[in-house]
C-alpha positions as CSV (number, residue, x, y, z in Angstrom):
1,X,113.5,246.3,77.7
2,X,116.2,249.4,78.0
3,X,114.9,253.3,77.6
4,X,117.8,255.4,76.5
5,X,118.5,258.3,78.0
6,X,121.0,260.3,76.3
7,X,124.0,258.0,75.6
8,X,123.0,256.0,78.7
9,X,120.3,253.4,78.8
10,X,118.7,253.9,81.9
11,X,116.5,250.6,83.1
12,X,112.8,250.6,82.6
13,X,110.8,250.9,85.9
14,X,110.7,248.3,87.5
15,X,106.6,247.0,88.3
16,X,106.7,246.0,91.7
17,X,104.0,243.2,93.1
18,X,102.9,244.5,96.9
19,X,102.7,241.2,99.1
20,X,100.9,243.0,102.1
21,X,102.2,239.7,104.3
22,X,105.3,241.0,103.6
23,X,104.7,244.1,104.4
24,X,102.7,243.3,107.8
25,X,105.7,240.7,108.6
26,X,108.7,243.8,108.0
27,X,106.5,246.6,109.8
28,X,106.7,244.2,112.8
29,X,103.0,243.3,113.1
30,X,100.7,245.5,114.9
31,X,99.5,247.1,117.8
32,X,96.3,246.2,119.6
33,X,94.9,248.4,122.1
34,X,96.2,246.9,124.8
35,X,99.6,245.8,123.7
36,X,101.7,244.0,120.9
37,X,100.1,241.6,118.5
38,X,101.8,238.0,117.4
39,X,100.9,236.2,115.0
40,X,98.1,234.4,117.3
41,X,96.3,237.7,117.9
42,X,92.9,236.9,119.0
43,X,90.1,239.5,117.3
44,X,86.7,239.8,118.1
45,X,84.5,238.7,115.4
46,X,80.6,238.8,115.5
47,X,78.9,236.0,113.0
48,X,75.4,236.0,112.1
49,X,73.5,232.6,113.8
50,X,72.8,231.4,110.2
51,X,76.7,230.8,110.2
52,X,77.0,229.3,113.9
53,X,77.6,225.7,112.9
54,X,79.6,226.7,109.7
55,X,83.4,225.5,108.6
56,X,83.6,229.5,108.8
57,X,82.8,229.6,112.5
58,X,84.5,226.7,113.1
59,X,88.0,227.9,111.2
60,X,87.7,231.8,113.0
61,X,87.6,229.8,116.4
62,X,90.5,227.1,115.6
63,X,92.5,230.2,115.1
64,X,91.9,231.7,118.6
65,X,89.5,234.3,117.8
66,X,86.8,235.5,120.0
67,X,83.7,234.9,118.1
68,X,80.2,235.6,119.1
69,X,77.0,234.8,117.3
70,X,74.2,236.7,116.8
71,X,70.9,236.7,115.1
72,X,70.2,240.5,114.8
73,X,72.8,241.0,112.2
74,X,72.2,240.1,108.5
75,X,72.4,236.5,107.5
76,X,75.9,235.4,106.2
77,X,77.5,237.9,107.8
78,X,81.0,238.1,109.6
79,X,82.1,241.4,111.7
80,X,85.1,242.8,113.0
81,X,84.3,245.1,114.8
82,X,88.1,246.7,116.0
83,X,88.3,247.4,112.1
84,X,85.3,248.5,111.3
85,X,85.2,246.0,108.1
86,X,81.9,243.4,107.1
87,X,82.1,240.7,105.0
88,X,79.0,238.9,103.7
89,X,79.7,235.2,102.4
90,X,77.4,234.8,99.2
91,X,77.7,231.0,97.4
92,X,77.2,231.7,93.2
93,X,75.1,229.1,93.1
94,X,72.5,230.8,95.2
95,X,72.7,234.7,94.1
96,X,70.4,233.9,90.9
97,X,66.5,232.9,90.3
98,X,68.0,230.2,88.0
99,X,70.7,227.9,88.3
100,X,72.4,227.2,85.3
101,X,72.1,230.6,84.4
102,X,69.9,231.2,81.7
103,X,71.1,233.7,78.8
104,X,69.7,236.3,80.7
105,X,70.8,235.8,84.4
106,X,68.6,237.6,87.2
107,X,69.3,237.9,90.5
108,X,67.7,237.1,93.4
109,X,65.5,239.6,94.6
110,X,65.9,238.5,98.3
111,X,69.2,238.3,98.0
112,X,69.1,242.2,96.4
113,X,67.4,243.4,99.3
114,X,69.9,241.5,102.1
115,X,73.4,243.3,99.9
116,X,71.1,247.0,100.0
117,X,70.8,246.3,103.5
118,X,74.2,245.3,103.9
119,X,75.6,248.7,102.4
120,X,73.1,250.7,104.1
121,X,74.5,249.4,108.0
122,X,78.3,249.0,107.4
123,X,80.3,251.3,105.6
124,X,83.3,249.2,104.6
125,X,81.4,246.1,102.7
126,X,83.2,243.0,101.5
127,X,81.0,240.3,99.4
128,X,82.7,237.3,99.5
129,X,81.4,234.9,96.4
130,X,81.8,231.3,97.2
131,X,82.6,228.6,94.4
132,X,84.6,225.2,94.5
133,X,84.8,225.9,90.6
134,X,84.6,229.4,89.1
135,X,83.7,228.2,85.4
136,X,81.4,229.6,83.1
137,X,78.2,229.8,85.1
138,X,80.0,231.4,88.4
139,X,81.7,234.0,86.1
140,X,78.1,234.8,84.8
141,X,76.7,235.4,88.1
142,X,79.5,237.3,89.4
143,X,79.8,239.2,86.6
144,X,75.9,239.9,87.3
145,X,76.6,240.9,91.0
146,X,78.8,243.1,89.5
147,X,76.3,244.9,87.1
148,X,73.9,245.4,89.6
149,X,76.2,247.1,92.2
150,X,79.1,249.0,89.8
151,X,78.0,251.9,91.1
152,X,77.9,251.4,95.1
153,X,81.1,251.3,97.7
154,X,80.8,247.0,97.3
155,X,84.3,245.3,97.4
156,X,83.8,241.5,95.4
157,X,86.3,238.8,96.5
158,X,86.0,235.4,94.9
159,X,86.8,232.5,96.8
160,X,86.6,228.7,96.5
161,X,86.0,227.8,100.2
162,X,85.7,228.6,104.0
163,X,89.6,228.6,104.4
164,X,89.8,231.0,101.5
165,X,86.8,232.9,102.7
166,X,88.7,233.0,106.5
167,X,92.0,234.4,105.3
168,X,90.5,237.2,103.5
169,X,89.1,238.8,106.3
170,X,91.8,238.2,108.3
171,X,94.1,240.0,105.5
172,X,91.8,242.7,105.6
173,X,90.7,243.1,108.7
174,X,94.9,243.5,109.8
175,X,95.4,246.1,106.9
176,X,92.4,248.3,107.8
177,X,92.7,248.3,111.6
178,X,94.3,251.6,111.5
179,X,97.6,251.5,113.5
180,X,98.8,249.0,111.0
181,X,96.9,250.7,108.2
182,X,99.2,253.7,109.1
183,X,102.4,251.3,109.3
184,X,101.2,249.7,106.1
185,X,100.7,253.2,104.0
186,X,104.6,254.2,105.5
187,X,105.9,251.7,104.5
188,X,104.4,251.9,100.9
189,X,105.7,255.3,101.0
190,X,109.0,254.5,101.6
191,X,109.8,251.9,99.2
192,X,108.2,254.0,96.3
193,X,110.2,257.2,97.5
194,X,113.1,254.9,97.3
195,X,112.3,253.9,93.7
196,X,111.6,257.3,92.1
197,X,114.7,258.3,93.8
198,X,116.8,255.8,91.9
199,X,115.3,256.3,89.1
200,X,116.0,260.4,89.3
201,X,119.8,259.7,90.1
202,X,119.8,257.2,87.3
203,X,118.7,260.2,84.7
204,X,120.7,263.2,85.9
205,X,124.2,261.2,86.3
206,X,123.4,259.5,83.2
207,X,123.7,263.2,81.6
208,X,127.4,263.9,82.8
209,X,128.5,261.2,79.8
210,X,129.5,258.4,82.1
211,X,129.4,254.8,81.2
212,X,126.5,252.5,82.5
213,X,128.8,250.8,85.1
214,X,130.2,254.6,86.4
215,X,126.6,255.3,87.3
216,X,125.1,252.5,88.5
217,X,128.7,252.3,90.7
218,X,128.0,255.9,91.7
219,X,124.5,255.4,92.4
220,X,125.0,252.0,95.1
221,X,128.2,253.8,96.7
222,X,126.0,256.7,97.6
223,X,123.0,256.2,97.2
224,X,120.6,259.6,96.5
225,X,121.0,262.3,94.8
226,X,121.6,264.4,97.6
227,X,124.4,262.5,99.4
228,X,126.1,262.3,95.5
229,X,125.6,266.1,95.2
230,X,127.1,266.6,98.5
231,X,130.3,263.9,98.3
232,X,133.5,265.2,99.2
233,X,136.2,263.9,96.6
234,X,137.6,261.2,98.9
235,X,133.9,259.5,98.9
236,X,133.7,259.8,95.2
237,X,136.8,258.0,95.0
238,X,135.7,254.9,96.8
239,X,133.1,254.4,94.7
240,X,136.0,253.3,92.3
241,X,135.8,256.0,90.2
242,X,138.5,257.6,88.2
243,X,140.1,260.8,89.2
244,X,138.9,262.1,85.7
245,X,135.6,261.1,86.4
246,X,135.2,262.1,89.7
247,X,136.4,266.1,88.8
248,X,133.2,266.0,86.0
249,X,130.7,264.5,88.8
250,X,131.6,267.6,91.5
251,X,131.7,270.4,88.6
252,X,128.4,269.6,87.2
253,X,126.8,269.7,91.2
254,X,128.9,273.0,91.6
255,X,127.6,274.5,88.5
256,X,123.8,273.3,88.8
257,X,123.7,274.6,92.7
258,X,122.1,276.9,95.0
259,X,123.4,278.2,98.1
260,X,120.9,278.5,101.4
């Protein structure tokens, strides 16, 4: 789809789909306390004992991280500790009283008590619901987890097994730990600063009556705004622009201009 803009149709904004592994991978990973992290970084990780013998456990250590169990945390519980992020690993098939669901689901009340508990020691909480197939009767008891705790700081993640459960945190646990949460935001700054700023050159040259290829020509020659408002003739021109052309670009920026 094309919005017009004057007699020039300016592109619609563009939706852009952040893949935070890119992002991660182009900030050049990040920085551990002591040093640089590679992709192998070791992080600590405390698991709760009810977990010790788990494909969880079992998939944290196969990728090098320092795991230590412990029985005083809350069952089904993974910590990390350098990002101050928890994740509690709930299977659907266990959060409700009855299972199939009945038309009115209810949820475990031990279960209840172990999430209030949950939210009431950690303050970044991540429930991670388990499922090899998320049909009808996991999407009713999710959908019932999420009733119950709409209005608390709880962060759901569906997932179908341990490997899925695994690379969650891991995602997560890189993104919050701040250094690279500060990279991360940065860099997310930058490429929407560099967005709206096409999109602002695309609307004001678009009003000096040029043709679609004259702007968009103008706009990857130079760039900003500011580096077309400040082009010198010559740089105009090797933008392979017309003289013509390039006479109407610098008398509109000398006419709309203040001088500091």
């Amino acid at each position: 789809m094309m919005k017009t803009a004057g007699k020039f149709k300016v592109p619609a904004k563009t939706k852009h789909r952040w893949n935070f592994r890119y992002l991660w991978k182009s900030t050049g990973g990040m920085d551990e306390p002591k040093g640089d992290v590679t992709s192998n970084q070791q992080w600590p990780v405390i698991v709760n004992a009810s977990l010790q013998n788990s494909d969880v456990t079992r998939l944290l250590q196969q990728r090098q991280h320092k795991t230590r169990v412990s029985d005083t945390t809350l069952r089904h519980t993974c910590i990390f500790p350098l990002s101050g992020v928890a994740f509690m690993i709930v299977p659907l098939n266990e959060s409700l009283t009855d299972w199939p669901p009945s038309a009115d689901p209810v949820l475990d009340g031990h279960l209840v008590d172990r999430i209030e508990k949950f939210l009431a020691v950690h303050r970044n909480c991540y429930l991670l619901t388990t499922a090899a197939l998320h049909g009808h009767h996991e999407m009713t008891a999710l959908s019932a987890l999420q009733n119950r705790f709409m209005d608390r700081k709880l962060y759901l993640l569906p997932a179908h097994n341990a490997s899925e459960c695994v690379q969650s945190m891991e995602t997560i646990a890189k993104a919050t730990y701040k250094p690279s949460c500060e990279m991360i935001r940065q860099r997310l700054c930058k490429l929407l600063t560099n967005q709206v700023s096409e999109d602002i050159v695309l609307q004001i040259i678009s009003r000096l009556g040029l043709s679609q290829h004259e702007c968009l020509v103008m706009q990857q020659g130079r760039g900003t705004l500011g580096r077309i408002a400040l082009a010198s003739r010559e740089e105009l021109l090797d933008c392979s622009l017309d003289s013509d052309t390039v006479d109407r670009v610098i008398k509109f920026f000398e006419k709309d201009c203040v001088v500091v």
